[in-house]
N, C-alpha and C positions, 0 to 999 in steps of 0.2 A: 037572321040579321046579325048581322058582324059587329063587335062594340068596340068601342075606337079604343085603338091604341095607346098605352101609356107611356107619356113620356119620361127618360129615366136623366132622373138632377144628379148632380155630386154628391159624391157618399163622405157628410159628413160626421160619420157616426166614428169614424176610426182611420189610421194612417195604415199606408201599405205595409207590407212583412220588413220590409228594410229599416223602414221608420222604428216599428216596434223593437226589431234590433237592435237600433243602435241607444234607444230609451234602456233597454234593458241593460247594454253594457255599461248606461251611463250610470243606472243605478249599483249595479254589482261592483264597478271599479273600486271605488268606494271603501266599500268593505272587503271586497279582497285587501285591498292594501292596508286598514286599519288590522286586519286580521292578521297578514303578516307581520307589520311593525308590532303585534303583541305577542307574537308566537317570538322574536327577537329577541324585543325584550323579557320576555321569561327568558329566555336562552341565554341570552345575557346575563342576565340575574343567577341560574342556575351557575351560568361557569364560571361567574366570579364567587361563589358560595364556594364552589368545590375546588378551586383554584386559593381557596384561601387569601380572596380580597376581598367579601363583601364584611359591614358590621355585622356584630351579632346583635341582632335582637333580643327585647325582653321574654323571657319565659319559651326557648328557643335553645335551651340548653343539652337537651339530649339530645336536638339535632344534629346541634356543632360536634359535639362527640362525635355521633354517629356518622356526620358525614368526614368529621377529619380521621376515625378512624377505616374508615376505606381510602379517603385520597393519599393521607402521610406514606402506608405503605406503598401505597402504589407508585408514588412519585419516585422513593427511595429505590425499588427495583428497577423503576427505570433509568433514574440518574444513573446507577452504580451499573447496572447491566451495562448500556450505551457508551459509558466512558470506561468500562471494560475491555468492550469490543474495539473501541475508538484507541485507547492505549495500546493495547494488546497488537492491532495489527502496525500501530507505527513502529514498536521497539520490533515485531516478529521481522519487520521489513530491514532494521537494524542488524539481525544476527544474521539475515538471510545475506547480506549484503557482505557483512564483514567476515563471515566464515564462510560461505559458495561464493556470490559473485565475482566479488573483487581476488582473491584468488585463484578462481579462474581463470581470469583472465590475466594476470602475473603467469600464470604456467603458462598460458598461449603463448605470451608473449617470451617468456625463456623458450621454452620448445623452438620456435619460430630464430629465437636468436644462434641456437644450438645449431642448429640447421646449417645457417650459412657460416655458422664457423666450420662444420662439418664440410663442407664445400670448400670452404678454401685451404683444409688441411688435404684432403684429397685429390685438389689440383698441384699444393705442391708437392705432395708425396710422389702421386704420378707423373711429375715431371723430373722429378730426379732420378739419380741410379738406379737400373731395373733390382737391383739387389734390395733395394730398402722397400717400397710395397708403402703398405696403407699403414699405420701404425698405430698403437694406444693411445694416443688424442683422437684421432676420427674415430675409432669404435667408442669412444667414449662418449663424445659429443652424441653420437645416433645414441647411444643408450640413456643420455642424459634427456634426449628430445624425445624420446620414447617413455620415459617415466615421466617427464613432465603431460606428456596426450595422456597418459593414465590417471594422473593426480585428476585431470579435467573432469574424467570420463564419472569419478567418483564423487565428486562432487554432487549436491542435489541443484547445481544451477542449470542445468539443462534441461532444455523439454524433449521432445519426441523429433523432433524435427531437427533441433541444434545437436542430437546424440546420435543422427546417423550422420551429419555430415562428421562428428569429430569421427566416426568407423571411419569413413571414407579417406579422412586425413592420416590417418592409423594403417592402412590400409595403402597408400601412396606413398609414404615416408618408409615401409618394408620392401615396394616394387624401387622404390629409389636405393635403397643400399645397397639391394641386387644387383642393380645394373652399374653400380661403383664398383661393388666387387667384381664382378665381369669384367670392366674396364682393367683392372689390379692384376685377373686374371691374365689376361689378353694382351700383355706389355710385351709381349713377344712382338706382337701386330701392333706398332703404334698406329697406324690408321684405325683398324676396330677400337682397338683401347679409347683413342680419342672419340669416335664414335659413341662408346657406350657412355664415357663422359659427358660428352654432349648431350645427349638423351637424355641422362639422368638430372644437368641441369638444366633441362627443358620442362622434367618434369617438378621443379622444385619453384621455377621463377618463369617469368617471362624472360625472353635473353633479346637484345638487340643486334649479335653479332650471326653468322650462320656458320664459322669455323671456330674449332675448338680455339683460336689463339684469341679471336675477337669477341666471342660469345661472352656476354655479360649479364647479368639480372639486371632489367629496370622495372620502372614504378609501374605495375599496373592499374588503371582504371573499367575491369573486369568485375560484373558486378551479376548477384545469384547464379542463373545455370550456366553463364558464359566462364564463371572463376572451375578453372581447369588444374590449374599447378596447385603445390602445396601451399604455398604463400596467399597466390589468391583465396582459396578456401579458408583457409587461419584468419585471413582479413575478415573473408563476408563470415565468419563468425563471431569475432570479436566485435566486431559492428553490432550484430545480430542481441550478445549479451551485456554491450553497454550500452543500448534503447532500454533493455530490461532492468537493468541497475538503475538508468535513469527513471525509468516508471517507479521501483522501487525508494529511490531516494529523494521521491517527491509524498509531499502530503498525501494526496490521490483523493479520491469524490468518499469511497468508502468511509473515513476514515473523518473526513471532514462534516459530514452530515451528522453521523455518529456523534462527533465533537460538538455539535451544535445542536443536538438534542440533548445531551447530557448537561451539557451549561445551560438551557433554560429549565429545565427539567431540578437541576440542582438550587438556581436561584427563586423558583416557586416552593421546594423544599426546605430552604432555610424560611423563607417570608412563612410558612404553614406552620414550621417548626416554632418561631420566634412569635409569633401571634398564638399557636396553642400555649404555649409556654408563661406569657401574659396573662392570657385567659384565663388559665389554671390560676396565676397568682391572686389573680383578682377577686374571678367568683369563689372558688375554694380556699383561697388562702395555703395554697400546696406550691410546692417546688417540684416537680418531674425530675428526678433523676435519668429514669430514662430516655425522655425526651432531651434532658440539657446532654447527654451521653451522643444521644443522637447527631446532635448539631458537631462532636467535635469531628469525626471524620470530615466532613465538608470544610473545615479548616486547613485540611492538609493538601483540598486540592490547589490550591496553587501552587506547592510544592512541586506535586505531577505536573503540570502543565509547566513548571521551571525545566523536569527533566528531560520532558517530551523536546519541547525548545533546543533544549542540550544536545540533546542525541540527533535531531533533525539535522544541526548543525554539522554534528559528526560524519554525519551523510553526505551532507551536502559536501564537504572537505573530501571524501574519498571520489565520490561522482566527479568532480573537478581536477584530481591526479588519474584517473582512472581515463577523461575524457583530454587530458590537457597532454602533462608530459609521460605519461603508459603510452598513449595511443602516438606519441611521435619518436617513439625509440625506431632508430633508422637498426635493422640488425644489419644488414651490412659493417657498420660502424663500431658497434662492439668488438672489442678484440679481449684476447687475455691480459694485455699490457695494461691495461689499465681498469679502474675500480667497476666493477659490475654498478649500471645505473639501476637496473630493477631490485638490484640491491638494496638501494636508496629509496626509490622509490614503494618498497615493502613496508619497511619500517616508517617511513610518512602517513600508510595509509592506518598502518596498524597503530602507532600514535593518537591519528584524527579520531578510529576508533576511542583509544583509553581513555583520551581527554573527555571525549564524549561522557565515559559512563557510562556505556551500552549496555553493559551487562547488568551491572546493579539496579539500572532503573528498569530492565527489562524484569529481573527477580519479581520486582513488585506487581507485576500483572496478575499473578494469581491469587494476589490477596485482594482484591478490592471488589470483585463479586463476592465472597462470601461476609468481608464486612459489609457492604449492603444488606446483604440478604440477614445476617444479624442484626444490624440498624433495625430493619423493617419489622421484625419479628419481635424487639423489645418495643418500638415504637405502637404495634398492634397489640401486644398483649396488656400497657401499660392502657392503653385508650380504653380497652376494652373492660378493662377493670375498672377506670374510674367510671363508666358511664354504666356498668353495673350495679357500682355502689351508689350513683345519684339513684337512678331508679328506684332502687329497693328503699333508699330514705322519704319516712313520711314526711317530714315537715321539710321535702327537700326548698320548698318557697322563696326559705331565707337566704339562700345562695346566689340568688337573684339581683 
């Protein structure tokens, strides 16, 4: 006999797995989040203890020690390291500037000027009486342009890529005197003569004319592997090395990050400084020498930061003839008749340099690591002693 069926009600003994889910997260959120906000605040409390902003508590005293004798040095190697690195590479961008760069590109630009006066001593030479020939102004001029590629070549402002185009230009400027002396040669043949003339300032300039009488240099707008002649190359190098002088005679990321670790890094070092130095007077009744020894270096940096200022300045004054009136010396226009501009322009840049101070303020980069590193080292051994002398004192109580 079969027994009837039982009918099955709502189960209300308990909610589905989703239910219980979301009970679950309701309860844990909770404390997740109280758990955090106290894991914080300890964090908080921690780094402003060891940041040298929290009070000191009572009977807390070889803490403080103990903890400002690990933060103070540390702070110190890092203020002075940071603004080492951060000095160090603005003034190094200063000499790289004022003794490679920027005379670099002064010799580009004479070489380049040399040139076309070499040019138009050799058109008039060759057009005169076949007796007279080429003479000691054009051999001059090409030796002059030819020393001046070389002062470039020695310089440390080239890279790998801007040192083979100056070969190339090196290299162009010798197939071009050849083929002037051929022309000088060959005056017997004034057709070839003017022919290799021609040639030679094909390969010097762009020419607008296609006969020796008409033939002229103009402006090119010839730009990387299209610059063929020696002009265009000079150009796309000069280009090439005042983008590089302007990186350098800019503040740059490096340089500024660096500057801004070290100014915070400095002003939690004096606040650490100026609060143990309190401390000591209060609970001990002591003066730190070398802790108040500590603090004077950090007075001198705004000094730094006057020169850095200074010398930035001097930068920026050279970048500005460098980019302004360097880069619009027509050589065409140069003659002997009158004052050499780059002449002027030399002594501008080397001016904007001395006003600066480049040098002097640059001197000081190698001492301000190791007065940190000194700082740190009287600032640790001074902690370190007083917090071994509280320890060792029985009745240390009454310091309290």
């Amino acid at each position: 006999m079969n027994s009837p069926a039982r009918s099955v009600g709502p189960d209300t003994t308990g909610g589905t797995d989703s239910d219980i889910g979301k009970d679950f997260g309701k309860g844990i959120g909770p404390v997740v989040a109280q758990a955090i906000g106290e894991w914080l605040k300890d964090a908080g409390g921690v780094l402003r203890r060891y940041l040298c902003l929290a009070p000191v508590s009572e009977g807390r005293t070889a803490d403080f020690l103990r903890d400002r004798l690990v933060v103070l040095p540390l702070l110190t190697v890092i203020a002075f390291g940071a603004l080492s690195m951060s000095y160090g590479g603005v003034h190094g961008d200063s000499a790289h500037v004022s003794e490679e760069s920027a005379p670099a590109l002064v010799d580009l630009t004479r070489a380049e000027v040399s040139l076309a006066q070499a040019q138009k001593e050799a058109e008039s030479a060759l057009s005169g009486p076949s007796l007279v020939g080429l003479d000691q102004n054009y051999r001059g001029l090409i030796t002059r342009a030819t020393q001046n590629l070389n002062k470039v070549a020695q310089t440390g402002a080239l890279n790998a890529a801007q040192r083979q185009s100056l070969q190339v230009v090196s290299g162009l400027v010798i197939d071009y005197n050849d083929y002037v002396g051929r022309a000088d040669r060959s005056r017997a043949d004034s057709t070839l003569s003017s022919a290799y003339l021609l040639y030679a300032l094909s390969m010097l300039c762009e020419t607008t004319g296609s006969t020796p009488q008409t033939a002229r240099c103009t402006e090119s707008t010839a730009r990387g592997y299209e610059a063929t002649t020696i002009q265009d190359r000079i150009g796309s190098l000069e280009r090439s090395l005042r983008a590089d002088l302007a990186d350098e005679a800019g503040w740059g990321t490096g340089p500024m990050i660096l500057a801004a670790v070290a100014g915070v890094a400095c002003v939690l070092l004096a606040v650490g400084l100026l609060r143990t130095l309190n401390f000591l007077r209060i609970r001990f009744r002591l003066l730190s020498l070398p802790l108040a020894g500590a603090v004077l270096p950090l007075l001198v940096l705004p000094v730094l930061v006057l020169g850095t200022v200074q010398t930035h300045q001097g930068q920026t004054a050279v970048r500005q003839t460098v980019e302004g009136a360097l880069a619009r010396v027509d050589p065409a226009s140069v003659t002997p008749a009158v004052p050499d501009p780059i002449d002027t322009l030399q002594r501008s840049i080397d001016g904007s340099m001395h006003r600066a101070h480049s040098e002097r303020w640059a001197a000081v980069t190698g001492f301000i690591l190791p007065v940190g590193l000194l700082s740190a080292t009287a600032t640790g051994w001074a902690l370190l002693a007083y917090r071994r002398d509280y320890v060792r004192v029985p009745g240390r109580e009454e310091f309290h």
